[in-house]
LUMNUDREN-427662 format. One record per residue: residue in three letters; residue number from 0; x, y, z of N, C-alpha, C in turn. Coordinates in steps of 0.02 Angstrom, whole numbers. Atoms other than C-alpha are relative to their C-alpha. Layout:
BEGIN
PT;ala;NUM;X;Y;Z;X;Y;Z;X;Y;Z
...
***
This chain:
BEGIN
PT;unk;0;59;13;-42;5726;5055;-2049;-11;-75;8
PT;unk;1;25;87;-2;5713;4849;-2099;59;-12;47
PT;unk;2;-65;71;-35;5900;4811;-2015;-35;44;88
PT;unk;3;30;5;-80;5818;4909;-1840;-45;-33;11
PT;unk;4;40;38;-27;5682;4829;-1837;-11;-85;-9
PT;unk;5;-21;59;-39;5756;4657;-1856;44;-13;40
PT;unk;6;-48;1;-77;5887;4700;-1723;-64;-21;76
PT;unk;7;50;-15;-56;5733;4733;-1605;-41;-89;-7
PT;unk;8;40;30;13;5645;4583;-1676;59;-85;53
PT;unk;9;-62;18;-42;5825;4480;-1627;-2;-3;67
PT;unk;10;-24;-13;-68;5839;4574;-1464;-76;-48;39
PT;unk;11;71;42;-46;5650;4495;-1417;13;-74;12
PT;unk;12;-14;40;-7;5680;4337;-1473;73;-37;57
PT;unk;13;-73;21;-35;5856;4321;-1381;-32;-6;83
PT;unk;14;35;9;-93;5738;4378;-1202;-33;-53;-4
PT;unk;15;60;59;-25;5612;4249;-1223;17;-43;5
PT;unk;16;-41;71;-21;5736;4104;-1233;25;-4;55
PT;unk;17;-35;-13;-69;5836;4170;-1084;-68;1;52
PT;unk;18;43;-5;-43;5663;4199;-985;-29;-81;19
PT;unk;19;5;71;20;5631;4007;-1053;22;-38;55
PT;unk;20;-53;44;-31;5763;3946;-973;2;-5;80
PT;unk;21;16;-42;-77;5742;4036;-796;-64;-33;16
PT;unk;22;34;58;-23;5592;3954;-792;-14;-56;-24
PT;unk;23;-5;84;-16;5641;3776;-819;24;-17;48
PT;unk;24;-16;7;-74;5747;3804;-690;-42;-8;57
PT;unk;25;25;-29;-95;5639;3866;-557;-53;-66;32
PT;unk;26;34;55;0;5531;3688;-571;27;-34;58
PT;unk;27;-28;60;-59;5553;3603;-401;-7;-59;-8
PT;unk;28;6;73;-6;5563;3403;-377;-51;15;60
PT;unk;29;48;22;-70;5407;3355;-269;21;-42;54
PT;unk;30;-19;46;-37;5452;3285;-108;-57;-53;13
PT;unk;31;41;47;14;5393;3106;-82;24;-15;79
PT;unk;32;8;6;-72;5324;3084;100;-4;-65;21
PT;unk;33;7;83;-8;5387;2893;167;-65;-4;58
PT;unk;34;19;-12;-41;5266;2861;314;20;-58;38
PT;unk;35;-28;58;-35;5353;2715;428;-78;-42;31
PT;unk;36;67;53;-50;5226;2575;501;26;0;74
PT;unk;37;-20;-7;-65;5216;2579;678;28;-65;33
PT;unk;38;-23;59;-29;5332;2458;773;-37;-42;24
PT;unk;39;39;14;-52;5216;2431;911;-52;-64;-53
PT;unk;40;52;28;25;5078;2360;795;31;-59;-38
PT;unk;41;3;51;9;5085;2179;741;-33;2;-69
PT;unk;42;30;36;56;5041;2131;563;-54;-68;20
PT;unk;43;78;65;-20;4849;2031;596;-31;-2;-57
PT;unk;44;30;1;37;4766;1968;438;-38;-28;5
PT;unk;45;23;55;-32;4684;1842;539;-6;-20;35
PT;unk;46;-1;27;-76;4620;1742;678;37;-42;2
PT;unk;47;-46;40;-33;4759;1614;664;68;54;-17
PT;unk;48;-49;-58;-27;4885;1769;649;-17;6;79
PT;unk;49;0;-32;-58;4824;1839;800;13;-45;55
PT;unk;50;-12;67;-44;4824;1658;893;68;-1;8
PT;unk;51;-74;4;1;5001;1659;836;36;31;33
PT;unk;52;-55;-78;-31;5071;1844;884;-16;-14;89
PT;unk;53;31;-18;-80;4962;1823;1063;2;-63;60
PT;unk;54;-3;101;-19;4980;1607;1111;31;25;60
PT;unk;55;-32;-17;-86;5124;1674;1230;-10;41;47
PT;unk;56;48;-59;-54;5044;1807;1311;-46;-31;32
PT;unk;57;71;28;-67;4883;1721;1375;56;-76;26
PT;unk;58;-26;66;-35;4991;1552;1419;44;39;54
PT;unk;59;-30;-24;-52;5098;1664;1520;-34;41;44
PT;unk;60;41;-3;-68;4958;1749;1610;-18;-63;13
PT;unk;61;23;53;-41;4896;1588;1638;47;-18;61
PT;unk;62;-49;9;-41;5057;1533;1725;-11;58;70
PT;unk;63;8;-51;-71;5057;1692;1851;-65;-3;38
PT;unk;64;70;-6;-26;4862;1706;1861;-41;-57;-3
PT;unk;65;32;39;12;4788;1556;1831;-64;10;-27
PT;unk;66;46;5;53;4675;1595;1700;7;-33;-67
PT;unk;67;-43;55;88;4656;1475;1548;1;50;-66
PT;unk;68;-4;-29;63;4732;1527;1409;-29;5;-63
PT;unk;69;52;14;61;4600;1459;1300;-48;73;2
PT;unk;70;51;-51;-11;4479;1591;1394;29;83;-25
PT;unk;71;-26;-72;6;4608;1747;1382;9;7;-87
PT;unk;72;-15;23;73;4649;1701;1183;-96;22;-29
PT;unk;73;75;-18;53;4430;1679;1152;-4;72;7
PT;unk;74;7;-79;-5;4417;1853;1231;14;44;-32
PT;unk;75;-46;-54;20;4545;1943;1147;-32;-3;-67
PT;unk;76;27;-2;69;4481;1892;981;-71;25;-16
PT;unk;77;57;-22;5;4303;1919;1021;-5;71;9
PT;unk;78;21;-70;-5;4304;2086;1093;47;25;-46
PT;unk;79;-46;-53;23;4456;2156;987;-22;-13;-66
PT;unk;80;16;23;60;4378;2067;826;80;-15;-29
PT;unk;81;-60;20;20;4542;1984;802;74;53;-20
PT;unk;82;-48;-55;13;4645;2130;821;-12;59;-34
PT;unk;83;0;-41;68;4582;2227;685;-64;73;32
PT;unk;84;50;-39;-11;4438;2317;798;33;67;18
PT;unk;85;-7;-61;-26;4460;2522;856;47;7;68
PT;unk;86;-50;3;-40;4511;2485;1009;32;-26;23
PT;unk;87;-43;38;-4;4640;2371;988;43;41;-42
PT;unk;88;-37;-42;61;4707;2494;836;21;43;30
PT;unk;89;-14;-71;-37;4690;2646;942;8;8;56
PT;unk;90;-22;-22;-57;4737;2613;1102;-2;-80;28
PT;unk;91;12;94;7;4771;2412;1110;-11;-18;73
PT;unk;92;48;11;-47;4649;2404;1215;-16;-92;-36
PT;unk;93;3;57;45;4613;2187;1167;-70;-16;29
PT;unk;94;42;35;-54;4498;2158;1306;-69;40;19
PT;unk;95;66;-63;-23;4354;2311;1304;1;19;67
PT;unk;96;9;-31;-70;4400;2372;1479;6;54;3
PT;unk;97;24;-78;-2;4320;2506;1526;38;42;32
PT;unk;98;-46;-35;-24;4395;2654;1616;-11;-6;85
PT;unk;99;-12;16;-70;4326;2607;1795;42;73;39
PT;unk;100;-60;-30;-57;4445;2688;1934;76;35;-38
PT;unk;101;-26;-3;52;4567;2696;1774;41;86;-11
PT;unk;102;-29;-69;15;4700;2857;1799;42;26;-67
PT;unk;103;-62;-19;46;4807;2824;1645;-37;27;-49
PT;unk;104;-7;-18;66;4781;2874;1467;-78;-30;-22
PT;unk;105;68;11;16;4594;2846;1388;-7;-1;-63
PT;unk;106;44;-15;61;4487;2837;1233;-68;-2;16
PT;unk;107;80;27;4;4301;2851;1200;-22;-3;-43
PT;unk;108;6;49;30;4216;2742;1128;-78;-18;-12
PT;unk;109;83;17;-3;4005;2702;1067;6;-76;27
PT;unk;110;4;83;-46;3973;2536;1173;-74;-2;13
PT;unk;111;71;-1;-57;3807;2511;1300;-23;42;-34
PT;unk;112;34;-53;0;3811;2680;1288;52;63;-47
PT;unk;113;-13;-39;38;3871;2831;1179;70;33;40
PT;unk;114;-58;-24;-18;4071;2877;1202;21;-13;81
PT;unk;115;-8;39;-71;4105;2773;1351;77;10;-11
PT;unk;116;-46;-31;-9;4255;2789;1423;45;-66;-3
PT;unk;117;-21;62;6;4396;2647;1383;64;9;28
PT;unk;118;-75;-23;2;4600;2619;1430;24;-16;-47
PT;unk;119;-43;-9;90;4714;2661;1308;79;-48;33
PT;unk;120;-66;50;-2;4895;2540;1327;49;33;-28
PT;unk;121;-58;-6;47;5065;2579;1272;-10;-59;-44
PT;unk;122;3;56;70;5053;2398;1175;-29;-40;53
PT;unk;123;56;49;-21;4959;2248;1183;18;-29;72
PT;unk;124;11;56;-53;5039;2165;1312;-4;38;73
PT;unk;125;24;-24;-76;4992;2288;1464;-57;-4;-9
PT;unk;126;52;6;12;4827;2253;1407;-48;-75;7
PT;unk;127;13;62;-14;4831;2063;1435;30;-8;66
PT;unk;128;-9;-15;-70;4918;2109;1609;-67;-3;28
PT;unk;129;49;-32;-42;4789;2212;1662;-71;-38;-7
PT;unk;130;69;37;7;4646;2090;1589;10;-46;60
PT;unk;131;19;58;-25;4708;1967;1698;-2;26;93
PT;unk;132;-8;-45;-75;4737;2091;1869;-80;15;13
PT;unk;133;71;-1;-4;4548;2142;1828;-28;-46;12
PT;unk;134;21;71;-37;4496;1956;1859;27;-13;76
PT;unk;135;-41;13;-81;4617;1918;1994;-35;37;41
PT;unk;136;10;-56;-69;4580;2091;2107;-74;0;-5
PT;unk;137;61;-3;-13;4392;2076;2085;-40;-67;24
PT;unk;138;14;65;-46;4294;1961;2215;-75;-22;-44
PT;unk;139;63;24;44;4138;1953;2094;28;-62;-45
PT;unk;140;-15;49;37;4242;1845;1995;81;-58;31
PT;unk;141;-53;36;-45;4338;1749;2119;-24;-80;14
PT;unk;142;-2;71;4;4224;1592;2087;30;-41;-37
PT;unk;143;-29;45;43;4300;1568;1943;68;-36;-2
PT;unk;144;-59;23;-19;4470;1540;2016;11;-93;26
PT;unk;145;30;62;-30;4382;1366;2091;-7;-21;-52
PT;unk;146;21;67;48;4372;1285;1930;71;-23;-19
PT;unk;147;-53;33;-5;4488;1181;1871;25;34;-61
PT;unk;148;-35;-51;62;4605;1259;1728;-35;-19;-57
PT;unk;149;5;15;84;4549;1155;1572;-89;6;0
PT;unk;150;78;-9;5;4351;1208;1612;-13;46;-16
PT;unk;151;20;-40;52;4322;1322;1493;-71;26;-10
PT;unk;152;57;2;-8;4163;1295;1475;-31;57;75
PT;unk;153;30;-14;-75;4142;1327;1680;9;77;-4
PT;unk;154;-33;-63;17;4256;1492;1637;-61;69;-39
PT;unk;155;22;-47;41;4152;1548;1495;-77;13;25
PT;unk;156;54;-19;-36;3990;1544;1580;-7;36;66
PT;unk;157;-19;-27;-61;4061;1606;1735;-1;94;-14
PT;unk;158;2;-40;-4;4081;1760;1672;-13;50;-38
PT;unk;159;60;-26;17;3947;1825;1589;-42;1;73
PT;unk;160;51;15;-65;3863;1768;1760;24;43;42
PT;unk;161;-8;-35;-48;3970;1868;1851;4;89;-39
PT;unk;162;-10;-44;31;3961;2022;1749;39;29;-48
PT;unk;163;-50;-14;54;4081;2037;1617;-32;25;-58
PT;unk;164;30;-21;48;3976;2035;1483;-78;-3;10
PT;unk;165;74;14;-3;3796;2093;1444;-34;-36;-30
PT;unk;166;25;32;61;3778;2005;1283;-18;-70;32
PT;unk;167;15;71;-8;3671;1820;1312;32;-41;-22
PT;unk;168;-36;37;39;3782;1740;1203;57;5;2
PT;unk;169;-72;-9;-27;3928;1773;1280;43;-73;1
PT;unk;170;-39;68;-9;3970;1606;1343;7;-21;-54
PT;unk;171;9;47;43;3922;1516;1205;65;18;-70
PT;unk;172;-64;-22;53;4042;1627;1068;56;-5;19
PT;unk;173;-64;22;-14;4199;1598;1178;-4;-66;15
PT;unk;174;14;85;21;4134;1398;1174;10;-12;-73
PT;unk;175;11;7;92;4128;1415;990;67;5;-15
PT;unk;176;-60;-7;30;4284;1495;982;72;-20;5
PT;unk;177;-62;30;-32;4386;1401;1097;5;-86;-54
PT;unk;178;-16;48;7;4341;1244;1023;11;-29;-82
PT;unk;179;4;-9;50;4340;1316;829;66;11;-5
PT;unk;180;-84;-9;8;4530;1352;824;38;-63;62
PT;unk;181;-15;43;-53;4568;1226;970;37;44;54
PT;unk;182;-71;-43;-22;4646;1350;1083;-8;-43;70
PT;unk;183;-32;59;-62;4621;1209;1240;61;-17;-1
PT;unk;184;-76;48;3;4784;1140;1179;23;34;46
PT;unk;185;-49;-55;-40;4857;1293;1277;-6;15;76
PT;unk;186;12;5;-59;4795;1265;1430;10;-73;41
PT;unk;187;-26;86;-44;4892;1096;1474;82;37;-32
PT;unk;188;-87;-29;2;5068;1197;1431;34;19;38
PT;unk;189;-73;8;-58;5138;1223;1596;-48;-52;36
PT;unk;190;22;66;-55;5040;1070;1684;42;-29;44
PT;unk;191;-30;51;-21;5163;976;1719;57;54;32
PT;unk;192;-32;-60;-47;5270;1118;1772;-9;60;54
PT;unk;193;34;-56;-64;5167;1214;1907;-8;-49;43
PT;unk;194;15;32;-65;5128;1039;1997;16;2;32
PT;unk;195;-36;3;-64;5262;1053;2114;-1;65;33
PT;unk;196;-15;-73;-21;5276;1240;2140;-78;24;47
PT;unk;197;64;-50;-54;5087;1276;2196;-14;-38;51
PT;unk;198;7;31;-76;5105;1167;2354;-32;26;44
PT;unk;199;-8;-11;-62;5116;1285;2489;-19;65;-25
PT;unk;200;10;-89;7;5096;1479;2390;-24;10;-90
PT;unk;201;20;-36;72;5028;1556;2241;45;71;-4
PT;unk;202;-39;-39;19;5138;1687;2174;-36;49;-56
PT;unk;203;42;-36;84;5045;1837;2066;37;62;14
PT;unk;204;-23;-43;30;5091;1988;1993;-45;77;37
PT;unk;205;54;-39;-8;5001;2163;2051;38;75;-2
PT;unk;206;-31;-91;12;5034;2354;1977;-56;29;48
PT;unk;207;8;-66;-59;4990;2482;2119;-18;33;-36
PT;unk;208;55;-89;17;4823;2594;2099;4;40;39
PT;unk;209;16;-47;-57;4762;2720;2186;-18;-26;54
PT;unk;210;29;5;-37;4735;2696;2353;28;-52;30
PT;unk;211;-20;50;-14;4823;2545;2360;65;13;72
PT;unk;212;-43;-8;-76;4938;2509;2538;39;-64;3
PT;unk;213;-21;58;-20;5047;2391;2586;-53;-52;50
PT;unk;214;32;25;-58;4925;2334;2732;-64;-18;-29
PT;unk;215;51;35;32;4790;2321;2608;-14;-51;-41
PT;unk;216;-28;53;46;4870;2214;2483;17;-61;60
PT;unk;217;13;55;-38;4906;2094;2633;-54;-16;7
PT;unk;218;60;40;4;4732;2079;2647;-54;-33;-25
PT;unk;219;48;42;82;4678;2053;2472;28;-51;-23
PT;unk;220;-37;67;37;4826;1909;2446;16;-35;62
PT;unk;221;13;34;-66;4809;1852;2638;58;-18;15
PT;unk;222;-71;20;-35;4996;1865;2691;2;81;31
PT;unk;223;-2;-70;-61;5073;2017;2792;52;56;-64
PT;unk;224;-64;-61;20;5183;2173;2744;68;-4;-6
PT;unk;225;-79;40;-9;5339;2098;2798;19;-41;-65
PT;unk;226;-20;39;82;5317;1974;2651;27;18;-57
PT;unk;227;15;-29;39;5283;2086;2545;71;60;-24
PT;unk;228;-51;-25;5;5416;2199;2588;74;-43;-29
PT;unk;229;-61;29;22;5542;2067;2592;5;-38;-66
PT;unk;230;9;31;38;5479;1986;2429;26;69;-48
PT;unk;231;6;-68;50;5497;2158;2337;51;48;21
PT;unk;232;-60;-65;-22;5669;2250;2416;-32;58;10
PT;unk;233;26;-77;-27;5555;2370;2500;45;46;51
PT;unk;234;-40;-16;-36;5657;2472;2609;-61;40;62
PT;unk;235;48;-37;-33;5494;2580;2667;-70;-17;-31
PT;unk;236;63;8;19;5309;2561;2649;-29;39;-50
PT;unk;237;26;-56;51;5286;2698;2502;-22;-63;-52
PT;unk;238;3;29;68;5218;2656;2347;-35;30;-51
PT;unk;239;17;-38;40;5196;2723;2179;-29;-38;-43
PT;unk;240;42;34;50;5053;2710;2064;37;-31;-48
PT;unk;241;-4;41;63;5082;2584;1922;74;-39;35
PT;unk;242;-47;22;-34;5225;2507;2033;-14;-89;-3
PT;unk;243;41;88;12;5227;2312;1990;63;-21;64
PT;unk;244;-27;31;-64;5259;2207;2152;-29;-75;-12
PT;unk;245;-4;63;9;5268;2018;2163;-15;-39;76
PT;unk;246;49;19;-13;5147;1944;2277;1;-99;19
PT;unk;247;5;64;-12;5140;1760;2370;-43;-19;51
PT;unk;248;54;1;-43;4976;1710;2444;15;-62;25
PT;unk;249;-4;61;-51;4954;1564;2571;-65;-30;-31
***
């Protein structure tokens, strides 16, 4: 009776090691989830980061559009809070432009008023395009084209006056901020290289909205269709939204 019932006692012990074992096995490795940083997005820890990543962007709208780059630089930092704001994160938006006439891609957003409607960008720099096409194509702010490039000042009061912003202190924070980082320097960087070229034509940039025509665009950059055509290998008068065409006014 004692040698069966330490056979049995044996046979238990022998399962519970083997059951042991079966589950040490069965213990998975946790997978460890990388998450990549997004290309698109720029490392900004700072307003002289962001001066840095963005310098050639507003100096090169300046060049096409003649807007100072001091003014496109205070902007970007003010409304985007140096990069780091919502909608510069979520839809690099730099410039708070609203959605307007606006067919592409959106966010909304608390502003004025509760979930306003904003444009969303593939990356920043269709966003400093289109800031500077929104100046250009609007005649409310077509005095400001009459100042001289390095008037900043004239710039930053200009347009609050013409509607840009509601805030009173508009001007005065892109005065602060132009002349708190120095970003004037950047608006004497092609000087000496546009003197000869704007003689006789201005040359700008313009992506095709809705509605837009060949015959109308002659009359918003005061040359003809023909130009326009022949400046741009048109073959026919079509044209498709977001279509960028190159533009030489008289």
């Amino acid at each position: 009776m004692k040698r069966i019932i330490i056979f049995i006692f044996l046979g238990l012990l022998v399962t519970s090691c083997g059951s042991r074992r079966k589950t040490k096995q069965r213990k998975s490795t946790p997978k460890v989830v990388v998450t990549k940083p997004s290309k698109k997005t720029p490392v900004i820890n700072s307003t002289f980061d962001y001066i840095s990543y963005f310098k050639e962007s507003a100096v090169n709208e300046m060049r096409l559009y003649d807007i100072p780059a001091s003014i496109t630089l205070a902007q970007g930092i003010l409304e985007s809070g140096s990069g780091k704001g919502r909608l510069a994160r979520d839809a690099n938006n730099h410039f708070g432009i609203k959605c307007h006439e606006w067919t592409g891609p959106r966010v909304y957003h608390d502003d004025d008023k509760d979930q306003e409607c904003f444009r969303k960008y593939k990356d920043p720099s269709q966003s400093f395009r289109d800031h500077s096409e929104f100046l250009a194509n609007r005649k409310r702010y077509a005095g400001l084209f009459k100042l001289k490039k390095d008037d900043y000042k004239g710039w930053a009061k200009g347009l609050r006056k013409a509607g840009y912003a509601t805030d009173p202190k508009y001007p005065q924070k892109l005065i602060s901020l132009i002349e708190r980082y120095e970003l004037y320097k950047f608006d004497t960087k092609t000087k000496n290289r546009r003197t000869n070229k704007r003689s006789s034509t201005n040359t700008k940039r313009h992506t095709v909205r809705k509605g837009d025509t060949l015959y109308s665009l002659s009359k918003l950059y005061n040359t003809t269709v023909d130009s326009i055509k022949q400046q741009n290998n048109l073959r026919s008068t079509e044209l498709s939204i977001g279509q960028q065409l190159k533009i030489s006014s008289n």
